[in-house]
Each structure stands twice: as structure tokens, then as C-alpha cells.
C-alpha positions in Angstrom: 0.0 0.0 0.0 1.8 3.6 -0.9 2.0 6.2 1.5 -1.0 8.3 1.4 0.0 12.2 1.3 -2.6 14.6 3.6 -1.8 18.0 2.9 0.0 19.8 0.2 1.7 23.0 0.8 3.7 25.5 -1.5 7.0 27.2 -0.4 6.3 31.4 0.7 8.3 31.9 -2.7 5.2 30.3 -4.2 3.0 32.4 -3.2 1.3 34.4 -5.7 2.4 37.9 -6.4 -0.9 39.3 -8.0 -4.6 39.1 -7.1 -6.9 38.2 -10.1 -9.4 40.0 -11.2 -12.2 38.0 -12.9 -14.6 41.5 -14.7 -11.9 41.2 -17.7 -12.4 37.5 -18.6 -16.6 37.7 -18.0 -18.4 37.0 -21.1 -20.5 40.2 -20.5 -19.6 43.7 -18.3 -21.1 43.8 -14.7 -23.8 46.5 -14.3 -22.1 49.2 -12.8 -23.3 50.9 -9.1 -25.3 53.9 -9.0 -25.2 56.8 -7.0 -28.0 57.0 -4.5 -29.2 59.8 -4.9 -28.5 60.4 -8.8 -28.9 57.2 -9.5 -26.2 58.0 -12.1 -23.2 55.6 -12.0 -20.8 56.0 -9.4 -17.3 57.7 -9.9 -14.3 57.8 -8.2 -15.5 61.0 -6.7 -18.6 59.6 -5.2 -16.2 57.1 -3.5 -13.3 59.1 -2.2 -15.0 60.0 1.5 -14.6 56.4 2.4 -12.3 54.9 0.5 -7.9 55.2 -0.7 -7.5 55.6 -4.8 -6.0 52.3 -4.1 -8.8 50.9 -3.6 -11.3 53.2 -5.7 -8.6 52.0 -8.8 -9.2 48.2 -8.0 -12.8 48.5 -7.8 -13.1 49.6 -11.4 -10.3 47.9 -12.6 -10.0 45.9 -16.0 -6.4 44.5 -15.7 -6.8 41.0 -15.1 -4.2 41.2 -12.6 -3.3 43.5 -9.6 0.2 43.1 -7.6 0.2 42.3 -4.5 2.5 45.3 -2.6 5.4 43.7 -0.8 4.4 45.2 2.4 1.0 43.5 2.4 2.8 40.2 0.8 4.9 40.1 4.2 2.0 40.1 6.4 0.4 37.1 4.4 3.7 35.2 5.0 2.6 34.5 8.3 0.1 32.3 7.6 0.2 31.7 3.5 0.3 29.9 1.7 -2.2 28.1 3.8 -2.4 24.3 3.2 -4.7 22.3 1.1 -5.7 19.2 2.8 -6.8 15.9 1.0 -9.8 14.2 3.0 -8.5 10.8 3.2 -10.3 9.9 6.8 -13.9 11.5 5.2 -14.0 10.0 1.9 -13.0 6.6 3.5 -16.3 7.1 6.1 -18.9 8.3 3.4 -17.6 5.3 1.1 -17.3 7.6 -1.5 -14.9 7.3 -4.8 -15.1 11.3 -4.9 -11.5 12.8 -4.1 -12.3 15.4 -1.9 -10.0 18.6 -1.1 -10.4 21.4 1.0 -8.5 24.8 1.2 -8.2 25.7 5.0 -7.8 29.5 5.9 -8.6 29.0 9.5 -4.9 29.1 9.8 -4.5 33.0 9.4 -3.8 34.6 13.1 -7.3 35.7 13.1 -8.6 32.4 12.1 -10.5 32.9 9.2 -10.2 34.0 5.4 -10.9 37.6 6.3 -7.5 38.8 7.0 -6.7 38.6 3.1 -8.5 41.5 2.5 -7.9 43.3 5.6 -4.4 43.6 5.6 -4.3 45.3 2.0 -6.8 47.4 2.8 -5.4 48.7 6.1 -2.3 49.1 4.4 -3.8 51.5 1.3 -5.0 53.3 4.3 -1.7 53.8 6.2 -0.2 55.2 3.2 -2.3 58.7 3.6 -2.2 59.1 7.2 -5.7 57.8 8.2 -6.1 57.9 11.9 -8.5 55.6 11.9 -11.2 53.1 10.3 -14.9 52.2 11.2 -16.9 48.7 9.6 -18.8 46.5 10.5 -19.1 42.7 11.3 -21.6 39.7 12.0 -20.2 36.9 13.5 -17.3 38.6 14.3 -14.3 37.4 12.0 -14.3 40.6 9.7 -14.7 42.9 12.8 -11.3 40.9 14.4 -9.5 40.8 10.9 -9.8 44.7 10.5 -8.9 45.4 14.0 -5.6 43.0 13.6 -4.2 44.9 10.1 -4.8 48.2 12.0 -2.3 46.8 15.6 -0.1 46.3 12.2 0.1 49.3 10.6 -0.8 51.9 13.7 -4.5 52.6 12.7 -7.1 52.5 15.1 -10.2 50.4 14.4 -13.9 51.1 15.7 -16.2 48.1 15.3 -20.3 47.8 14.7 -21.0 44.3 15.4 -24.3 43.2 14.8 -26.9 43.1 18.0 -27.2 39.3 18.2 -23.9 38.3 17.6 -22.6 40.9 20.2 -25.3 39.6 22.8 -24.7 35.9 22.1 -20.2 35.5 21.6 -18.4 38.4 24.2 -15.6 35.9 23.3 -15.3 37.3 19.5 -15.6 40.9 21.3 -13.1 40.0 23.6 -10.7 39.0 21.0 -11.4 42.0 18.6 -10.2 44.3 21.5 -7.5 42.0 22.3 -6.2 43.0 19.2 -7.2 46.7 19.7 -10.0 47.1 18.1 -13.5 49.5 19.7 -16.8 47.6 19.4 -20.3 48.7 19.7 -23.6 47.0 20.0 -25.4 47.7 16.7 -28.1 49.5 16.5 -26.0 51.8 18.6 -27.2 55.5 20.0 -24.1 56.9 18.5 -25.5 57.4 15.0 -28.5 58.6 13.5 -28.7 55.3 11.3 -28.9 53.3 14.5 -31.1 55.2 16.7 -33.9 54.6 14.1 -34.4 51.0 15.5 -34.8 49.9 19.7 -32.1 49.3 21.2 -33.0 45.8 21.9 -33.1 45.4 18.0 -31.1 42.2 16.9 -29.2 43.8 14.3 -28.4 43.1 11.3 -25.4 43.8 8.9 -27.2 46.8 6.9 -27.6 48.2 10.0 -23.9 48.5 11.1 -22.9 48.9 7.5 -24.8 52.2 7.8 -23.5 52.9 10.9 -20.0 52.6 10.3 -20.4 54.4 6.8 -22.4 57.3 8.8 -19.4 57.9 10.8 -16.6 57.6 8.8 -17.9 60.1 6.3 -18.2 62.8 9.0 -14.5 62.9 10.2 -11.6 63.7 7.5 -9.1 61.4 9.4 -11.2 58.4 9.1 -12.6 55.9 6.2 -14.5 52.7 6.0 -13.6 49.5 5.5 -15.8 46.5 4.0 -15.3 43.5 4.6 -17.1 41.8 1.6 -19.4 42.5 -1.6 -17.1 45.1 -3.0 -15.0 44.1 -6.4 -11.6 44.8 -4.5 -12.3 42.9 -1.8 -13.6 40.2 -4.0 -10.5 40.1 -5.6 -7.7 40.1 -2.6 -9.3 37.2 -1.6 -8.6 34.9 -5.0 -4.9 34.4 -3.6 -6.6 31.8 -1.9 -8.0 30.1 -5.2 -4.7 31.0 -6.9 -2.6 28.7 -4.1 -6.0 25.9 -4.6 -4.7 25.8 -9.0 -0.9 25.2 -7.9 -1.5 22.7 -4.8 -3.9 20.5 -6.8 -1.4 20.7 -9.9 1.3 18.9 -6.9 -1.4 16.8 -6.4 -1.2 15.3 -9.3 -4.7 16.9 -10.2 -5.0 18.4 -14.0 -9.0 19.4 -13.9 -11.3 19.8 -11.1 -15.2 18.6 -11.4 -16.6 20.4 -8.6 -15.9 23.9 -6.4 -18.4 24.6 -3.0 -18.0 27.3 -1.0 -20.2 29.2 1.5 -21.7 32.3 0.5 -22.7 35.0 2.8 -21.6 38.3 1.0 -19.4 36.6 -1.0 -15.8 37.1 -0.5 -14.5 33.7 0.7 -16.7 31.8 -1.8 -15.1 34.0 -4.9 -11.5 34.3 -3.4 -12.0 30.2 -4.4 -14.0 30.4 -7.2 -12.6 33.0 -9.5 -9.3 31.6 -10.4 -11.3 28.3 -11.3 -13.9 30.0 -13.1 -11.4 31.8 -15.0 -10.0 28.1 -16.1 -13.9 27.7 -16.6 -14.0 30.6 -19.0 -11.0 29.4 -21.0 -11.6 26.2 -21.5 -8.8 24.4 -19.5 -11.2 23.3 -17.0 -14.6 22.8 -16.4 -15.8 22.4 -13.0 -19.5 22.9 -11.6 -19.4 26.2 -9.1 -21.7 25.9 -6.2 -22.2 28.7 -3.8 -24.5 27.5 -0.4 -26.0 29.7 2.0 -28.7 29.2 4.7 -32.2 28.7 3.8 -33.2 31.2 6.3 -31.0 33.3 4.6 -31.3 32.8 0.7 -30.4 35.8 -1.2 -29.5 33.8 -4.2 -31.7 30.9 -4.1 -34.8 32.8 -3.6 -33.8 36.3 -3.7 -34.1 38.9 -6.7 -31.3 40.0 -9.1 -31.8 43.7 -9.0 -30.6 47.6 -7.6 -30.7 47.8 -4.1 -29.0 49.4 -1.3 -25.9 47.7 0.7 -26.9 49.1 3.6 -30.1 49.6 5.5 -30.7 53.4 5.9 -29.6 53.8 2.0 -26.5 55.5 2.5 -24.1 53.2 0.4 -24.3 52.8 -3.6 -27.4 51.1 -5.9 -25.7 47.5 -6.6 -27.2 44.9 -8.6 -27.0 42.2 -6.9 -29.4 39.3 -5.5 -31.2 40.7 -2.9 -33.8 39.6 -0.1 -34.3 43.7 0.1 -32.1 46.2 2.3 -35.0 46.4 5.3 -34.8 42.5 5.3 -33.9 41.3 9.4 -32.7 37.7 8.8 -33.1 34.9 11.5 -30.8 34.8 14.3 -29.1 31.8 12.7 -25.5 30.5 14.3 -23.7 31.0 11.1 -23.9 35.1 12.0 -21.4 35.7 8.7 -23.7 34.3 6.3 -26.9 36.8 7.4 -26.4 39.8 4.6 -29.1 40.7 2.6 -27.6 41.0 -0.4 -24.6 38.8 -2.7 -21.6 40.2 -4.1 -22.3 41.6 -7.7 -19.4 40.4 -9.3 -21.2 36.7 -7.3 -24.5 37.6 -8.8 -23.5 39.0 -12.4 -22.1 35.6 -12.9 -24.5 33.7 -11.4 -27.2 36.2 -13.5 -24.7 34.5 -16.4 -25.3 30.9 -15.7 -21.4 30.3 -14.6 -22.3 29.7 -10.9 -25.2 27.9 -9.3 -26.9 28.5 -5.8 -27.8 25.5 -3.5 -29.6 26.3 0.0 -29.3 24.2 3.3 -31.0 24.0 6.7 -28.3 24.3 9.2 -29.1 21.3 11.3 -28.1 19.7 8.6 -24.9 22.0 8.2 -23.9 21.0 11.9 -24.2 16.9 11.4 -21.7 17.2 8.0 -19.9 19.8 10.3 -19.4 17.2 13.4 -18.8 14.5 11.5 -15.9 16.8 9.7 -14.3 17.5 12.5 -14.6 13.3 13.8 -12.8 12.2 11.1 -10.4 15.4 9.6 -10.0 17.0 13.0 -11.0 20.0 11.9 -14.0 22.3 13.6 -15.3 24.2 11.1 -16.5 28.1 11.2 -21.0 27.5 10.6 -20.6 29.5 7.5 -18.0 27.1 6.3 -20.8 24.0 8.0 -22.8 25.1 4.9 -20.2 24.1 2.3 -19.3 21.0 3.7 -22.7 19.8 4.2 -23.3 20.7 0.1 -19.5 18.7 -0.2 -21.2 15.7 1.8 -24.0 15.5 -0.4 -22.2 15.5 -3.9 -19.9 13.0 -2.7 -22.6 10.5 -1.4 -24.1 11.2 -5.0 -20.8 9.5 -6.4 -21.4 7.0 -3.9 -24.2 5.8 -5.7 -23.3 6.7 -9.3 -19.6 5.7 -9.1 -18.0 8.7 -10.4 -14.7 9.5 -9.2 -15.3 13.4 -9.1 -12.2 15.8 -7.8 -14.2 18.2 -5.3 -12.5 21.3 -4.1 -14.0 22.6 -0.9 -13.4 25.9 0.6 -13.3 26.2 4.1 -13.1 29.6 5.4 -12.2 29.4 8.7 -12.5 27.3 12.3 -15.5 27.5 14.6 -13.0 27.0 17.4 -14.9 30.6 19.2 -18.3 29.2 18.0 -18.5 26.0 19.8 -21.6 27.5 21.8 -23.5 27.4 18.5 -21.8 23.3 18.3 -23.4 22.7 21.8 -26.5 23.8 20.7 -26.6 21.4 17.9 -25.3 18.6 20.0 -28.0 19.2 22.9 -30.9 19.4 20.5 -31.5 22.8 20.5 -31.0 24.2 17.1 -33.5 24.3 14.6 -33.9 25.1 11.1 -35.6 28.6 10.5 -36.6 28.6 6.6 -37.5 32.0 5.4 -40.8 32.2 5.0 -42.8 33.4 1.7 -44.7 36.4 3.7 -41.5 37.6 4.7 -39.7 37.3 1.5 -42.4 39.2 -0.3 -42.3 42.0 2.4 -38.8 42.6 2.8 -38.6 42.6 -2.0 -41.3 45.5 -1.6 -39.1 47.9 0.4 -36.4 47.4 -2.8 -36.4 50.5 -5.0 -37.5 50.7 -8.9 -34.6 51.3 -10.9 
């Protein structure tokens, strides 16, 4: 019997030296934002109060590739390039003939995917003396990404984390201001966006978006930083797809059938996707592209592709994009990340284009593929990530029965190592599923404006 190999790693002179940019390669140009109030296209100008021309110039770029600055290159030496693991010890326990690979970022510091984008965007930040930056976050990881780039480069961080995830893991709080970051309960009484809605309000991530947006564009010193959706943060995170394309090829791996990621706002799932849809586009590969989210959450399953706002009060740009309606106040669900109303429009332009494919899950059944994960790869996954496993689970049972011998790439964004209360819930029988209902879809879509 030959040695079986786990995990295949690249050298940190491997790593990639430029973030790829997928609007160049798409078969038709993504509809471009629109100023709210105009409801003319965006421009640079419209953008400059919150964000660097770095990052205003990556938004709208059409290079198909953006260098990585050597400053930010060094920070992602400490954890990338983060392994890929082959799941030996799951394939052998589903029976399946699927080979099965996932792309672990729960290694980064902060343990999850997020600090990809944080640390570039931190840095583009530093460069003009900004004092400090205000965002928001859901579960938590964005909120203690951002606040670790700013310890880095001497920027202070202020924090909106969404009411229920606030209430529900001090532990994620904790470790934001561990790293030095300021958080607040959102809805706050700090900004006019928040005192709209009781304090008791759960939250949700349009209502810290506005929040932190509010305040940053009052003070000169300060900008906002996003932790998703946009193109530019799209795009830092396909280092992590580029790394997948080079591990696989060591794994003696030439095409790839299938690629699952979560999808919340959809960084994570396109930092894996892109690169392989790119392969996708020319021909070189073909894989199937699934993005999963929670059925109590379903923004592309069930949502509409159309202009809405990014934010609750309707302070942020028109984006087409999927969209279960800015007002929307999703279910309290554990997997606090993947509770936006709205996908990525890069996401939704190409699922709009039939390249990518939406699948929806319950998250009881999320946490049993999630368990039975970590049992036999050791691994406790973040419950966004739960969503993409499950989906990973059920393909390679499928190949159980049919007998193909499909090569699945899953992307798992992070661990659920500060989650477990969410795991003992599950494991004490007090989770249940929460699937959005009809009424609620339809009255959350007629608070979405004509366009």
C-alpha cells in the first residue's frame, strides 16, 4: 500500500504575487453601481470620503491582474500559503470514490479568510495618514480581521457588530479588543442610522454597514472599510483560489469537477471560485461552481437579481445584486457571517450568467456534516464554512451511488474554534432550522427600489 499524502503546501516563494481580477475575462460587463441619490453611475469621486484611490482603482479595474504590494505580501507570509488538505479519513467514512479537497484559511492569526482583505486594505489606508477606520461585522471574523491589520500598521479600528452576535459570543468581542479594536452594540445611540431601531433590535449587517459608513464620512481622518461585496475585496481574496490551482497541480490533479463554497456576502466563496472559473472561462477546466447559504437566509436561491442598497438606511451605492431587500432582518441563525441581505455583484453577475449555481441548506443539517468533519479530519469548522461541507457531503454520497470519481474542491473559510456554543446547541438538541418564509420574502422585496 503507498503512503497516502494529507496536505499539500507551497514554499512562501510560491505564493502568488498578484490578485486576479475575474470582470476582464466575463463574457458580458457587470452593471455598474449607482449613486443614490442620482442614480447615475458611481465615480471615483462619489467614493473618495470612504475609500484610498488604491482601492477606488481596484474597484473599477479591467487588468486581469493587480500586484500584490510587498508590504502586504509580508503580512500574508505568516500564515500563507495556507495548506490544502486531501480528506483521506472523510472519503473513507462516506464510502465515497469522490476525491475530496479542501482549502483551510482557519490558519491565518485571526482564524479565518478575512484577514486577506484586511491587511491590504489597512495598508492602502496607512499610506495617507488615516487615523483611523470604522466597519462593520456579524459573527465577528471581519470585525477581528480589520482590528488585527490596523495593531499592524498603527491605525485605530472602531467596530459595529451586529446586536445578536454581540449579545450571544463576548468571546469574539473580547478578542477584537484583544487586538485593539472598539466595538459597539449595533443599532447603537451613537449614529442617527442606529437610533432609528430599539435598542434591543437584533441587528443586522445593513444596520452597522450604515453605521459605520455614517461615521466615517463625517470625520476627514477616518474611512471605512468593507469586509465583503465590494470588487476589490472580492478580488484580494482569490490568492486563496490562486494557491488551490498550484497545490492541486502537486497533487497530481489536472482538472477539477466540482468547487463549494459558503456564501454570505461573497468574499470567501469567490476568493475560491474566480481563479477556477477563469480556467472555466478558457476552456482548460470545467468544473461545476456551487455557492451555499442558509435557507433562512437565501439571497441567491430565492432572492431577486436587482438595484438595491448595501446598507439599511440607503447610505451606500445602488448594486445589482441578489437581494432579499435592504430592510430585510434575517433569522438569528448561528452562522452570524452568512446573514447579509444582499450577494456580491461580481457573485450575482455571474450567477445572472449561468457560470455559478446557488444550492440552499437548513443548518441542522450543516452542523451533522460539520461534526462528523471535525470526527474524522479534526477540523472544527466556522457554521458558514458548515454550509459548504454539508453541500460537499451530499455531492460526494451522490458519487457513492453513481460511481463517479469526481475531484471536489472545498473551501473552508475558517474554524468554529470561538463558536463552539452554536456546536453545543446542535449537540443538545436545540438548534432548529428557520426557513425564510414566503410572507417575509415578499415583504422585505417591496421595500427594494424601482430602478
Amino acid at each position: 500500500m503507498s503512503e497516502q499524502q494529507h496536505k499539500f503546501v507551497l514554499d512562501e516563494s510560491e505564493m502568488p504575487t498578484h490578485w486576479y481580477n475575474v470582470v476582464p475575462d466575463l463574457p458580458a460587463p457587470p452593471p455598474p453601481p449607482l449613486h443614490p441619490g442620482t442614480r447615475e453611475p458611481v465615480g471615483p469621486d462619489d467614493l473618495a470620503p470612504l475609500f484610498p484611490i488604491e482601492l477606488i482603482l481596484q474597484e473599477v479595474s479591467q487588468e486581469q491582474y493587480v500586484e500584490i504590494p510587498e508590504a502586504v505580501r509580508d503580512v500574508y507570509k505568516q500564515w500563507r500559503p495556507s495548506p490544502l488538505f486531501r480528506a483521506h479519513r472523510l472519503e473513507q467514512k462516506l464510502g465515497t470514490p469522490a476525491r475530496i479537497y479542501y482549502k483551510y484559511e482557519g490558519v491565518s492569526p485571526v482564524g479565518s479568510h478575512k484577514l486577506n482583505t484586511a491587511a491590504p486594505q489597512v495598508y492602502y489606508n496607512s499610506l495617507h495618514g488615516i487615523r483611523r477606520l470604522t466597519t462593520e461585522t456579524g459573527a465577528g471574523q471581519w470585525g477581528t480581521a480589520l482590528s488585527y491589520a490596523c495593531a499592524l500598521f498603527g491605525i485605530e479600528c472602531e467596530v459595529w457588530q451586529v446586536g445578536t452576535s454581540y449579545d450571544t459570543k463576548p468571546q469574539r468581542r473580547t478578542l477584537i479588543e484583544v487586538f485593539g479594536g472598539q466595538v459597539h452594540r449595533s443599532p447603537s445611540r451613537m449614529t442617527q442610522s442606529g437610533q432609528a431601531f430599539p435598542e434591543d433590535h437584533p441587528g443586522t449587517l445593513g444596520i452597522a454597514i450604515s453605521e459605520a459608513v455614517e461615521v466615517a464620512a463625517q470625520a476627514d481622518d477616518t474611512k471605512y472599510s468593507l469586509g465583503s461585496v465590494l470588487n476589490h475585496v472580492l478580488m484580494h481574496q482569490t490568492i486563496i483560489g490562486e494557491e488551490a490551482l498550484r497545490q492541486l497541480a502537486k497533487a497530481g490533479e489536472s482538472s477539477v469537477d466540482l468547487v463549494v463554497g459558503c456564501a454570505g456576502g461573497g468574499s470567501n466563496f469567490a476568493g475560491l471560485a474566480f481563479p477556477f472559473l477563469r480556467e472555466k472561462l478558457a476552456g482548460t477546466q470545467d468544473p461545476t461552481i456551487l455557492a451555499v447559504e442558509p435557507t433562512s437566509c437565501p439571497t441567491i436561491t430565492r432572492g431577486q437579481y436587482r438595484y438595491d442598497f448595501g446598507d439599511t438606511a440607503g447610505l451606500t451605492p445602488l448594486m445589482k445584486m441578489y437581494t432579499l431587500g435592504h430592510q430585510f432582518v434575517p433569522s438569528t441563525i448561528h452562522a452570524g457571517g452568512l446573514r447579509y441581505h444582499g450577494m456580491a455583484p461580481l457573485v450575482s453577475h455571474a450567477v445572472d450568467l449561468g457560470l455559478i449555481e446557488g444550492r440552499a441548506l437548513h443548518q441542522r443539517e450543516c452542523f451533522e456534516a460539520a461534526v462528523e468533519f471535525a470526527r474524522t479530519e479534526g477540523v472544527v469548522a466556522a457554521p458558514e464554512s458548515s454550509h459548504a461541507v454539508a453541500q460537499v457531503r451530499r455531492e460526494a454520497l451522490a458519487c457513492k451511488e453513481t460511481g463517479e470519481e469526481k475531484v471536489i474542491v472545498l473551501g473552508l473559510s475558517g474554524h468554529g474554534l470561538l463558536e463552539l456554543g452554536a456546536y453545543a446547541d446542535f449537540l443538545e438538541d436545540h438548534l432548529a432550522d428557520d426557513p425564510l418564509s414566503e410572507d417575509s420574502l415578499q415583504a422585505a422585496l417591496a421595500h427594494v427600489p424601482t430602478v
